[in-house]
C-alpha positions as CSV (number, residue, x, y, z in Angstrom):
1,X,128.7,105.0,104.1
2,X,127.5,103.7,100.2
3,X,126.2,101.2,98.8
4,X,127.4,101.5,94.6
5,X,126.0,99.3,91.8
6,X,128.6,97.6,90.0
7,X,126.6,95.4,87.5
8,X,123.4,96.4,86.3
9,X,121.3,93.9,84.0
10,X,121.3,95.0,80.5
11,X,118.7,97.9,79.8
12,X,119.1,97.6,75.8
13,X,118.2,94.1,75.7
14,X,114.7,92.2,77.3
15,X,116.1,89.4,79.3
16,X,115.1,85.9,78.8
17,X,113.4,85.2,82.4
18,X,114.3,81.4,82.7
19,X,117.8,82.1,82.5
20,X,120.4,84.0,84.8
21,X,119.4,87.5,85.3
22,X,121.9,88.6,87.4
23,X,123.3,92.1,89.5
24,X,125.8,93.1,91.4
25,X,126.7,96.2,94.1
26,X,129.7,97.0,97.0
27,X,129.7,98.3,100.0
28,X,132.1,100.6,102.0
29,X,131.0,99.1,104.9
30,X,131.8,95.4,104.8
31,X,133.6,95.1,108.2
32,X,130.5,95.5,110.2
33,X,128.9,93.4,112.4
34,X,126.7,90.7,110.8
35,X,126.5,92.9,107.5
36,X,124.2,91.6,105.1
37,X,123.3,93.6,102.0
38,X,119.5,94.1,101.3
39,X,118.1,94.0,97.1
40,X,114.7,95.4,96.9
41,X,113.1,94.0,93.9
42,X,110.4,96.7,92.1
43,X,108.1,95.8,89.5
44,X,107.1,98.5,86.8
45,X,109.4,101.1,88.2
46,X,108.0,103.8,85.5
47,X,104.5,103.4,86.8
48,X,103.1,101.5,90.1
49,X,106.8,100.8,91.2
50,X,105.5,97.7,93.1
51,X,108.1,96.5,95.2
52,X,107.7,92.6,94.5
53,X,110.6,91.4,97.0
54,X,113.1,91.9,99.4
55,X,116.5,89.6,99.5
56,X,119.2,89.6,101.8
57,X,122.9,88.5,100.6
58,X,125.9,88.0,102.1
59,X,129.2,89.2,100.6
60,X,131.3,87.2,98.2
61,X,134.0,85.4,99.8
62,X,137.2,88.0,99.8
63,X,135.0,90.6,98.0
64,X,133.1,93.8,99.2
65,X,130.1,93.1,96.8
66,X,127.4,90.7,96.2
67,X,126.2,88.9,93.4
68,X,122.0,88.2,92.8
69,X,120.0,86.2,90.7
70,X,117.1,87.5,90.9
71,X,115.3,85.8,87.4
72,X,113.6,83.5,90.4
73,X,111.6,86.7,91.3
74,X,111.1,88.0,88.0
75,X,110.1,85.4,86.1
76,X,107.0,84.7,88.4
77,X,105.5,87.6,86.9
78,X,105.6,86.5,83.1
79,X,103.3,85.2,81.3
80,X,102.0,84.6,77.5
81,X,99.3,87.2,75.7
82,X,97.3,84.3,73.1
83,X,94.4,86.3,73.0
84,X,96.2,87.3,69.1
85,X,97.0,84.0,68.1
86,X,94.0,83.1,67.2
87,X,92.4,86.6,65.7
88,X,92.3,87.0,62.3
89,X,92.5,90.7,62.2
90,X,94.6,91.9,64.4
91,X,97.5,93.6,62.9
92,X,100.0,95.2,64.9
93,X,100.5,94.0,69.0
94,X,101.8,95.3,71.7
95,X,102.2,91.8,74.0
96,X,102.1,93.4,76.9
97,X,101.4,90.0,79.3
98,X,105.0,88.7,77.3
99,X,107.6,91.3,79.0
100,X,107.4,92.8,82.0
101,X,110.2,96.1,83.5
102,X,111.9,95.7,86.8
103,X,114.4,97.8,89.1
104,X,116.4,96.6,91.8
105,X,117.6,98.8,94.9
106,X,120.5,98.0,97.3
107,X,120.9,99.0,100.3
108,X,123.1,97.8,103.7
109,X,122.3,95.4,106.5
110,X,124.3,95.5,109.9
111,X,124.6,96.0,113.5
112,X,124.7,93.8,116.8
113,X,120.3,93.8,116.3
114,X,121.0,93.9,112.6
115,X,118.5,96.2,110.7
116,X,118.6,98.8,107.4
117,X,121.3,101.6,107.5
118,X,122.2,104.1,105.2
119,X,120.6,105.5,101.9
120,X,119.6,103.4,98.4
121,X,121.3,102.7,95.8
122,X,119.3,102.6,92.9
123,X,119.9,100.4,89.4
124,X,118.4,101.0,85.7
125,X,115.3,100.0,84.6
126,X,115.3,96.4,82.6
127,X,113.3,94.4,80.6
128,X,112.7,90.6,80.8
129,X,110.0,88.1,79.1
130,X,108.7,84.7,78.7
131,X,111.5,82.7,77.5
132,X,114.6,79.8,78.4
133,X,117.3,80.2,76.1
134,X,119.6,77.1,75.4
135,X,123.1,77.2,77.6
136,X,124.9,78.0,74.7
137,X,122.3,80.6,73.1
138,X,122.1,82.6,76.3
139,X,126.0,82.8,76.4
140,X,126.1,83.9,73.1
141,X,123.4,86.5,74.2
142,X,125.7,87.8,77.0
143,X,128.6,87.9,74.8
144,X,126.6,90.6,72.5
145,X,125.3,92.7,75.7
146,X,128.8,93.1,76.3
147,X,130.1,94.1,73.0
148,X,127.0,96.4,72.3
149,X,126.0,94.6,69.1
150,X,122.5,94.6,70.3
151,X,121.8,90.8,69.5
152,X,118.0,89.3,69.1
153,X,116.1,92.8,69.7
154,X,114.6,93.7,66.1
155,X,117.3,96.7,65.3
156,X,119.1,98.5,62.5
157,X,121.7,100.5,61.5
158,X,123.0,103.3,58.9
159,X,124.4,100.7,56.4
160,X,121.0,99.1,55.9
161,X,122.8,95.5,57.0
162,X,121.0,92.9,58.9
163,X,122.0,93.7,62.3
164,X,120.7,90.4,64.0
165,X,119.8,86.4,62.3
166,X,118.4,86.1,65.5
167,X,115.8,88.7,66.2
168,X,112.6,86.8,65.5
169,X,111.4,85.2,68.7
170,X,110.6,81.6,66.3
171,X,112.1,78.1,67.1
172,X,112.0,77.7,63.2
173,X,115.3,78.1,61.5
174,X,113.5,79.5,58.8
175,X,115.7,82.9,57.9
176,X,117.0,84.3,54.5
177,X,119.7,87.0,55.5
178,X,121.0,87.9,51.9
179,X,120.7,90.9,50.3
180,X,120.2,92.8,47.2
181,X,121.4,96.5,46.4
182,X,121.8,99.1,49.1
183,X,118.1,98.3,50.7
184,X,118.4,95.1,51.5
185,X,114.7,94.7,50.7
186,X,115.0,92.5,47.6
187,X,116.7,89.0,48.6
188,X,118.6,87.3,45.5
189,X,120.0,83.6,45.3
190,X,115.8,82.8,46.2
191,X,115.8,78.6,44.9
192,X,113.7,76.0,46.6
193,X,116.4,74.3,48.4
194,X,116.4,77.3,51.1
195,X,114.7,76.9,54.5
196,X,110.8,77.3,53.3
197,X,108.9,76.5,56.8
198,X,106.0,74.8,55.1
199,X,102.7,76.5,56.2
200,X,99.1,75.8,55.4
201,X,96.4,77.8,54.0
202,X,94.4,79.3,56.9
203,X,96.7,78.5,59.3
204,X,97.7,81.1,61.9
205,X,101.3,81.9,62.3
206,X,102.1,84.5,65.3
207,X,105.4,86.6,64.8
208,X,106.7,87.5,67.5
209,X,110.1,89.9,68.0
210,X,111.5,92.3,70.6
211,X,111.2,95.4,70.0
212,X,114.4,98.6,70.4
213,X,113.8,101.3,71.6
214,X,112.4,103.4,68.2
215,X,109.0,103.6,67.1
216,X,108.9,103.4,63.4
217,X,108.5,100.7,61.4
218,X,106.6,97.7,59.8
219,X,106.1,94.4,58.6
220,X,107.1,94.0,54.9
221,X,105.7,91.0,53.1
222,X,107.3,89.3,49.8
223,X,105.0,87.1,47.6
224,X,106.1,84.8,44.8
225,X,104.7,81.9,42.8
226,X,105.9,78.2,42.1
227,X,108.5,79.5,39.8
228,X,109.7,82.2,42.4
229,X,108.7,85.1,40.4
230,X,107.6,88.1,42.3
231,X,103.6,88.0,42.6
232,X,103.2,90.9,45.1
233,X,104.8,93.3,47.5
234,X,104.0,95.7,50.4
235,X,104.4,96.6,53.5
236,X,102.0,97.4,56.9
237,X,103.3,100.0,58.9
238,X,102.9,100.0,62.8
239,X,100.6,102.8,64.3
240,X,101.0,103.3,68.3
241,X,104.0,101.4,69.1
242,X,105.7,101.5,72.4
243,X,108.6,104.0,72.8
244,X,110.8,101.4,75.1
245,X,111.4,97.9,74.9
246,X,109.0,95.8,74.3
247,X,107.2,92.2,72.5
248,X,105.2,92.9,69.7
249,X,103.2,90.4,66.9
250,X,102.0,90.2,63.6
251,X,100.2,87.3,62.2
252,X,101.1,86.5,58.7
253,X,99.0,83.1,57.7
254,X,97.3,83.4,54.7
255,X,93.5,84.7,56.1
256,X,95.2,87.0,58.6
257,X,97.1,88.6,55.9
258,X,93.8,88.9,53.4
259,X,91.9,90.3,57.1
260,X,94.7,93.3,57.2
261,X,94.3,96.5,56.4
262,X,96.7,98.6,54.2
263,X,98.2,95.9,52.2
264,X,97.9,96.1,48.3
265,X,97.4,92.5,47.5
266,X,95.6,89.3,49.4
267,X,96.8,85.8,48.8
268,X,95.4,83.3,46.9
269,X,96.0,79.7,45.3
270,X,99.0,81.4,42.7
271,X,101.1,82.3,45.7
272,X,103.5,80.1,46.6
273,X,106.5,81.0,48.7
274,X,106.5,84.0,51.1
275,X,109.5,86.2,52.5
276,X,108.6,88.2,55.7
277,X,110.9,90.8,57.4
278,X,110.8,94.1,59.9
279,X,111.6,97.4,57.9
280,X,111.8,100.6,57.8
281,X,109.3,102.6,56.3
282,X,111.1,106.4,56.7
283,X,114.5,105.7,54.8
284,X,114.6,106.6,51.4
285,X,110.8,107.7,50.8
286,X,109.2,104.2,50.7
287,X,108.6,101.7,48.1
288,X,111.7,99.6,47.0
289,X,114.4,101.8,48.8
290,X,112.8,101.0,52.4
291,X,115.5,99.6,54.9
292,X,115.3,96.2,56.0
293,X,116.0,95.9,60.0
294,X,115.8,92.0,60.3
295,X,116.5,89.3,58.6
296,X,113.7,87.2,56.0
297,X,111.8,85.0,57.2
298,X,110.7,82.0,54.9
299,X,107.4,80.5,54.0
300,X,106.2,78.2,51.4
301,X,102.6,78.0,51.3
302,X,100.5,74.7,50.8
303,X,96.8,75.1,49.3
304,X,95.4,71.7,48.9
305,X,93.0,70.5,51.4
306,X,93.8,67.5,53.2
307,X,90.9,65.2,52.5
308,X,92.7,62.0,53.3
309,X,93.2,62.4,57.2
310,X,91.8,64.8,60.0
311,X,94.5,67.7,60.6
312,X,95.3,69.0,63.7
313,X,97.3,72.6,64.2
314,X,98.7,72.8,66.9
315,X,100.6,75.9,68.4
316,X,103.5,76.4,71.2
317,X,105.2,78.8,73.5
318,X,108.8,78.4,72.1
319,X,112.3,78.9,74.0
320,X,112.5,82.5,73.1
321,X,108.9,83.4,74.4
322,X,107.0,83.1,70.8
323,X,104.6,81.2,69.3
324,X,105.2,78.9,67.2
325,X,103.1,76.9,65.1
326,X,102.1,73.6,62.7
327,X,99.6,71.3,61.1
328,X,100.0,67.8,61.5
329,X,98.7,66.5,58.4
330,X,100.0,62.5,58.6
331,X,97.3,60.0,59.7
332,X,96.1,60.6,63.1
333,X,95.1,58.4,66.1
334,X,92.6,58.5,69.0
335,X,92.8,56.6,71.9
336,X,89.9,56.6,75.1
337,X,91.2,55.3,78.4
338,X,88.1,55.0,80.7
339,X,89.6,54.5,84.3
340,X,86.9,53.9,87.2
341,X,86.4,54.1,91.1
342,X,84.6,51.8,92.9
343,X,82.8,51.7,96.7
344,X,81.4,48.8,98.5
345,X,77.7,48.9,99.5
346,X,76.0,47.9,101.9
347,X,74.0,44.4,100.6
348,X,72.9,43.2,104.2
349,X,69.1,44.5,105.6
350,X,67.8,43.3,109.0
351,X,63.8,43.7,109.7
352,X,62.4,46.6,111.3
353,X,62.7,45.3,114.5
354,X,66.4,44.0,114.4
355,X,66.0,40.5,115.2
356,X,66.7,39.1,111.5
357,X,69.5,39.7,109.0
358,X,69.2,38.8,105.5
359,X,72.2,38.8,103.0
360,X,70.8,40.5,99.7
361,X,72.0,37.8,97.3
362,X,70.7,39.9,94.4
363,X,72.1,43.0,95.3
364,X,75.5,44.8,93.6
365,X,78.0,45.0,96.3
366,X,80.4,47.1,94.3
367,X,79.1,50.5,93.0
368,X,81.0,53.3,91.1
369,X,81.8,56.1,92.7
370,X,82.5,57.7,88.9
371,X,83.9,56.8,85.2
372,X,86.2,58.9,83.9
373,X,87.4,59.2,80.0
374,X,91.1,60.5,78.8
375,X,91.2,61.0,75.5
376,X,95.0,60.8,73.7
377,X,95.7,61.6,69.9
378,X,98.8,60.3,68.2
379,X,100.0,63.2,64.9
380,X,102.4,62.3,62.5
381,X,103.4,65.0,60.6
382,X,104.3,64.6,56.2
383,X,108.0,64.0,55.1
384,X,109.7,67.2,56.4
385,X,113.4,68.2,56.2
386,X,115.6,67.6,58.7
387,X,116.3,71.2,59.6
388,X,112.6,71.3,60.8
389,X,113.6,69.2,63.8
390,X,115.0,71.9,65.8
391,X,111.3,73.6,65.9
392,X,109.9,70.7,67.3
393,X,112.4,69.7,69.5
394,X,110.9,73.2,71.3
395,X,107.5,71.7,71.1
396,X,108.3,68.5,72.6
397,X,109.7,70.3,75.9
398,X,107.7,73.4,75.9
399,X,105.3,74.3,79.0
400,X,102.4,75.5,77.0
401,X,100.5,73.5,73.9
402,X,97.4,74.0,72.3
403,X,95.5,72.6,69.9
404,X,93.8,75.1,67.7
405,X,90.2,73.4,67.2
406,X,88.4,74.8,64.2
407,X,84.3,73.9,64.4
408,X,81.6,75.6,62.3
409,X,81.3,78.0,65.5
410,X,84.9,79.0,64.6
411,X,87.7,78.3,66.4
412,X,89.5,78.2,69.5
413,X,92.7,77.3,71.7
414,X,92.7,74.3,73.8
415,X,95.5,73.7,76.6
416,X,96.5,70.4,75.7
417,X,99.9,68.1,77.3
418,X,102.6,67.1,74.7
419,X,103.4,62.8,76.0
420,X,107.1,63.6,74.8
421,X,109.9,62.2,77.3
422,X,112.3,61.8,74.8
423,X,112.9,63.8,71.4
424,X,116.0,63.1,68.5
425,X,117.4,65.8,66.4
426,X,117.7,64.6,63.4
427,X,121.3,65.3,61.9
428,X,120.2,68.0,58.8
429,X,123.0,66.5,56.3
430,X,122.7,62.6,56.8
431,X,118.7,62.5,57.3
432,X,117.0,64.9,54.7
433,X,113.6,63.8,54.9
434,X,111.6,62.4,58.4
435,X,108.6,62.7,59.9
436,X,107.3,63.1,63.5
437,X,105.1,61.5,65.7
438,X,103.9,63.5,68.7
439,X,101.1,62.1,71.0
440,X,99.0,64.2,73.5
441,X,96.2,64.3,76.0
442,X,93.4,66.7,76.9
443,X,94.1,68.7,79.4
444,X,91.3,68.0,81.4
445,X,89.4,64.6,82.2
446,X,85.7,63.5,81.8
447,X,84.0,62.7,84.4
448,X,80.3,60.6,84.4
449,X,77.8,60.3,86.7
450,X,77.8,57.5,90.0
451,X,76.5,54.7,89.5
């Protein structure tokens, strides 16, 4: 009697947990009495091997196998590291809270008093992480499992080609894939009218990407002025990365960048437009003839203070399990809804021996039992292009929002709720040039003393 895996999930990918994640196996033994196939679910199979669940399945109508979706089970163990989001110093990260490794078993299920028979049938170790690709994004994503190309891990091969537009984990269609030369290091055709995410001075911005299975490599970082003339160039190479799959960051704002050691350069008020990518630093000896393994991604750097209104930066967990982030600098609103709770007293006293009642006509018959204080902002962002909406489209439905609050204590992350029921894409040839309006509450409500 066997049990044989058919279908194992990917192990050269890291799976997107809110989407299918999905294994098969067969059995020889299929005819038996009340057979039911058991998956065991384990949880870092490498090291603890924590066996997180145990699933029974029937067999497929006119099949021998099973079929299990187990990103139910999986995903309940993701979560999102922003302990780096807001550091200004960190440099290379290994998110470890973002992906998690799992292994599924199989094994049969049978009899009149139906119970475990037979040996296991183990699977491969996999990969999965924080994010809930689009229906048509995480078909696409199957598609390239199958055909080996390897599709949104951070990747390259022995033609020095882009091997993914997709590898960053951003919601921002913000990527420059052309190349110059052999290296693929120096982009040409650079003019305004590309996708420039606009970013401001100080403000954080988290890359995140998936990692292959190699250890080398590095962030590469191109910096130009108004004119796009090359200002500076250099690259950070990663120290202590992960031999497997995994989620790593980088944070490339402006102070984070000036806070990192080993590059050559820090940014100031003559650099204007920025090109980011993953490279590799052991190709050709360094220098210009480094191979670029992902594609550019786009920045264009704003200096000038906002004086006029109050800004607000706020950052989110995007569909692909990064961070994404921007600074609303339109006019902003506040808005305090007090809502209260009320009791009824008592207003009636008799004398000390019971034999008269008086009505207190002076006393307050309704008391508070407590105030409480919600506090909602309205943020319009500037005119942005069209092509921008997509990003925020992300932030309108995603899970987890903060608002990066910056006092003269510093700064920190605060959970906040996005009020967003409805968003529109804007159509990126018709509308050029539109602004949005996103309105949010404080997580948390404040409560005042009884009254």
């Amino acid at each position: 009697m066997a049990v044989t895996v058919q279908v194992n999930p990917s192990t050269s990918v890291i799976h997107p947990a809110y989407n299918p994640i999905r294994t098969t196996a067969s059995t020889d033994q299929s005819a038996q009495d009340n057979y039911k196939m058991i998956v065991y679910v384990h949880r870092d199979p490498s090291g603890d091997d924590e066996l997180v669940a145990t699933l029974r399945y029937n067999l497929r109508p006119n099949t021998t196998a099973i079929l299990a979706d187990i990103s139910k089970i999986t995903q309940s163990f993701i979560t999102t590291d922003i302990s780096n989001v807001d550091d200004e110093s960190t440099g290379f990260q290994t998110e470890s809270n973002d992906y998690e490794s799992f292994m599924c078993a199989f094994q049969d299920y049978y009899g009149s008093v139906p119970f475990a028979q037979g040996g296991l049938a183990s699977g491969s170790t996999f990969y999965v992480n924080n994010a809930a690709f689009r229906y048509e994004e995480w078909n696409d994503y199957q598609h390239y499992q199958v055909e080996g190309k390897q599709n949104w891990v951070d990747t390259f091969d022995t033609t020095a080609s882009v091997v993914s537009t997709n590898a960053w984990m951003s919601g921002w269609d913000n990527t420059h894939t052309s190349s110059s030369g052999t290296t693929g290091l120096d982009p040409d055709g650079l003019t305004q009218s590309l996708n420039w995410l606009p970013i401001k001075a100080g403000q954080i911005v988290n890359l995140r990407y998936r990692k292959a299975g190699y250890t080398e490599g590095g962030i590469y970082v191109n910096v130009y002025d108004s004119a796009l003339s090359l200002n500076h160039q250099d690259g950070v190479e990663t120290s202590s990365a992960p031999s497997a799959l995994a989620v790593r960051s980088f944070n490339v704002g402006t102070d984070e960048l000036n806070a990192t050691g080993g590059l050559s350069f820090t940014i100031n008020t003559d650099d204007k437009y920025m090109a980011v990518c993953w490279y590799d630093p052991d190709i050709g000896g360094g220098g210009a003839t480094i191979r670029r393994g992902s594609p550019f991604l786009l920045f264009e750097i704003d200096h000038t203070p906002c004086e006029k209104y109050t800004q607000y930066e706020i950052q989110w967990l995007n569909r692909f399990g990064g961070v994404d982030s921007h600074v609303f600098s339109g006019r902003p609103y506040i808005k305090r809804e007090n809502e209260k709770s009320t009791y009824r007293r008592n207003a009636v006293t008799i004398s000390s021996d019971g034999s008269t009642i008086t009505d207190d006509l002076n006393a307050i018959r309704t008391g508070t039992a407590h105030t409480r204080t919600k506090t909602k902002y309205t943020l319009n962002t500037d005119i942005i292009p069209g092509w921008m909406s997509e990003g925020f489209a992300d932030l309108a439905s995603s899970p987890m929002v903060w608002w990066r609050r910056t006092t003269t204590a510093g700064s920190q992350l605060i959970q906040i709720n996005p009020m967003v029921n409805m968003y529109e894409v804007k159509n990126s040839t018709g509308d050029r040039v539109f602004n949005v309006t996103m309105e949010f509450e404080m997580d948390n409500g404040d409560q005042r003393q009884r009254g």
